[in-house]
N, C-alpha and C positions, 0 to 999 in steps of 0.2 A: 949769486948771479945765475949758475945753472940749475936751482929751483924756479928760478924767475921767467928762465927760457922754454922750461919742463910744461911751467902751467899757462905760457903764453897765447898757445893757442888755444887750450881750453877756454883762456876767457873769451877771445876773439869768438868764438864758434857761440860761445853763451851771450853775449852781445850781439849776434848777427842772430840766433833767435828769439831773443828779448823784442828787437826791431823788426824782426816779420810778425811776431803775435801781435806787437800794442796795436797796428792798425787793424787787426779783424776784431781785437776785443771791441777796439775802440767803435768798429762799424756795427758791432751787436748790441752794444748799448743806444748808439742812435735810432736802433731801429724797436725796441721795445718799448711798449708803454708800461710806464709806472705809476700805480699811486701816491704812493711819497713823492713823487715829483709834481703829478696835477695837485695833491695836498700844498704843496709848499708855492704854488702859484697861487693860487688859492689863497692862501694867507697873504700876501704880498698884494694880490688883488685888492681887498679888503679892506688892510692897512692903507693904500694909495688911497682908495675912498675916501674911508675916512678924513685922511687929513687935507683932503683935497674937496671939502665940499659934495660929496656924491658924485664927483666926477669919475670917469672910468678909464683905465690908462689902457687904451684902443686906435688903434688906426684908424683913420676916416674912410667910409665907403661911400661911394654915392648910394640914392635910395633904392634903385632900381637892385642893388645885388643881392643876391639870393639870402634869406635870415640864418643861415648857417655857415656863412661865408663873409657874414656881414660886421661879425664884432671880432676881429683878431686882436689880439694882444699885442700892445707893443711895451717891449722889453725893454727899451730904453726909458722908460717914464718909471718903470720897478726897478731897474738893477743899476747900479748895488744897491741901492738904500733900503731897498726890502725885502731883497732877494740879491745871494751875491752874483749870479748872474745865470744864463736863458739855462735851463737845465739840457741834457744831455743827446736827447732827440727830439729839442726843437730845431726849427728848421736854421732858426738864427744862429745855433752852433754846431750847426752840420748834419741835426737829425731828419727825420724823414717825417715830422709831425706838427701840423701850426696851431696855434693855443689859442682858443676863441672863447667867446662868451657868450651864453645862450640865455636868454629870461633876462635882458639887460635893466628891465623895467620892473620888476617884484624881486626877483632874488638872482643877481650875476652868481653865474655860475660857468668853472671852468671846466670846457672837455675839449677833446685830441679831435684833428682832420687831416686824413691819412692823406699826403701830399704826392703817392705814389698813383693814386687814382688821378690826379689833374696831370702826371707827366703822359699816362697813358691817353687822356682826352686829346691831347697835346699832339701826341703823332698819329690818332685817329684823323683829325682834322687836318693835318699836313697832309694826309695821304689824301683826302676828299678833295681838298682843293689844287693838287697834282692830278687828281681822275677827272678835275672837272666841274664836279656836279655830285650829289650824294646819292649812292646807289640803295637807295628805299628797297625793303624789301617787301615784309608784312606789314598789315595793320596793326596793331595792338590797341589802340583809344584813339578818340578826336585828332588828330594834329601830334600822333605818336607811330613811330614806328622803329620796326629792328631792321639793322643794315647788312646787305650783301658784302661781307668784308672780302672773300676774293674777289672782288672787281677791283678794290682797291691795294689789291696785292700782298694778302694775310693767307696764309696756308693753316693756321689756325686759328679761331675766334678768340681776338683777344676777351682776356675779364678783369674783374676786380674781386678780386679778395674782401667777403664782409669781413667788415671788424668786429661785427654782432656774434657770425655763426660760422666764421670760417669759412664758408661754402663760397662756390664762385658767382657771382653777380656778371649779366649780360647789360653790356652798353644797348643805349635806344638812341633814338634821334628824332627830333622837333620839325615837322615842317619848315620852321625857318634856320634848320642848321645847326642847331645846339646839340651838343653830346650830354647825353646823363644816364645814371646809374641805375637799373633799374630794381628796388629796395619790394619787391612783393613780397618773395619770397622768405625775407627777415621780418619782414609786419606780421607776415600769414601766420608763422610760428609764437611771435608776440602775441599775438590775439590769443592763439591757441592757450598762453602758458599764462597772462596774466589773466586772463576772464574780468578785464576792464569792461564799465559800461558807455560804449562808446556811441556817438551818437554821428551818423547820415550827414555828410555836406562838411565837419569837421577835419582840419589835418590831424591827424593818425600818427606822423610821425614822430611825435612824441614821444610815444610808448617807446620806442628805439632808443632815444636817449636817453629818458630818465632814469632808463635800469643800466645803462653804459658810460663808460669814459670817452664816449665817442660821439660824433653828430655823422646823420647819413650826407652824406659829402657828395654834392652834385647831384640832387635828387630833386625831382618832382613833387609836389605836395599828392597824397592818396587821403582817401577817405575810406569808409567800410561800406560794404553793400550788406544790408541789414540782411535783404530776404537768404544772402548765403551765407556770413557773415566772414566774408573774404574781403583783402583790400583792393579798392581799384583808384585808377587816378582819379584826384578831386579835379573835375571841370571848370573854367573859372565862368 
């Protein structure tokens, strides 16, 4: 009994940080991407196929939504039966990443769409339609522009985080209001490192995903401007 009282609180104290670690482990793994995880979606993708006619087990979008945003995975139609269930940062079990599908038509293929860049769009846009009106800044292309964020009450310009190169990506904005990412900078370097032969008028951003686990999330379509061979936005 006075062994028992000796190590009592020892356990107590190791219990009470068992219970403060499992959620920060827990929040590090929702927030990583893994291969073995897009692998084993992947597989389970597949399999559903298969046995389902060429069907694709996908949420319905209307047509208008953008092609990178446009085929998410839905997890109920694979788990359990082909996957025991959504894996660990997806968003459906608390991660910070939603599972889509890209080439739905030649070869479905599974990659990651950082969910941290739509919560950021998210209070860009509360704050615009609290100012009012969108405070336009510069030009950048046609019906593009970068925004005055201290009008909207940002002491510093928010960004995004690429998933390609780490580096920070600046928000732009659409004449009629839309927030998006603006991905130059990760294409400029692709160009640079793949010496793909890209051709004028075509989307470009390909090259971002097929060498990634990731799709550029809230992006504009670019194309390449031969005579620098720099990317710019494809015009429609």
């Amino acid at each position: 009994m006075n062994k028992f009282r000796f190590f009592l609180p020892f356990i107590l104290v190791l219990i009470t940080l068992t219970g403060c670690m499992y959620p920060e482990e827990k929040l590090v793994q929702n927030q990583v991407p893994y291969k073995d995880q897009l692998d084993s979606v992947q597989s389970a993708v597949e399999q559903f196929q298969e046995a389902n006619g060429g069907i694709l087990p996908i949420k319905t979008r209307d047509a208008e939504t953008p092609i990178y945003q446009k085929y998410p995975i839905d997890f109920k139609k694979i788990a359990p039966k082909y996957l025991s269930e959504p894996p660990g940062n997806a968003y459906e079990n608390g991660g910070i990443f939603q599972y889509v599908l890209v080439d739905v038509e030649e070869n479905p293929t599974v990659k990651l769409l950082d969910l941290r860049i739509a919560e950021t769009i998210r209070e860009i846009k509360m704050r615009i339609e609290a100012n009012g009106y969108p405070p336009f800044k510069d030009q950048i292309a046609d019906n593009i522009y970068t925004l005055d964020f201290k009008k909207i009450g940002y002491k510093q310009e928010p960004v995004a985080t690429s998933p390609f190169t780490n580096q920070n990506l600046h928000f732009i904005i659409s004449t009629d209001g839309e927030i998006f990412v603006d991905y130059r900078s990760d294409l400029y370097q692709a160009i640079k490192s793949t010496k793909l032969d890209l051709n004028e008028g075509e989307d470009i951003r390909h090259i971002l995903v097929n060498e990634s686990m990731f799709v550029p999330a809230y992006s504009l379509p670019y194309t390449i401007d031969k005579s620098t061979s720099e990317p710019i936005f494809l015009e429609k």
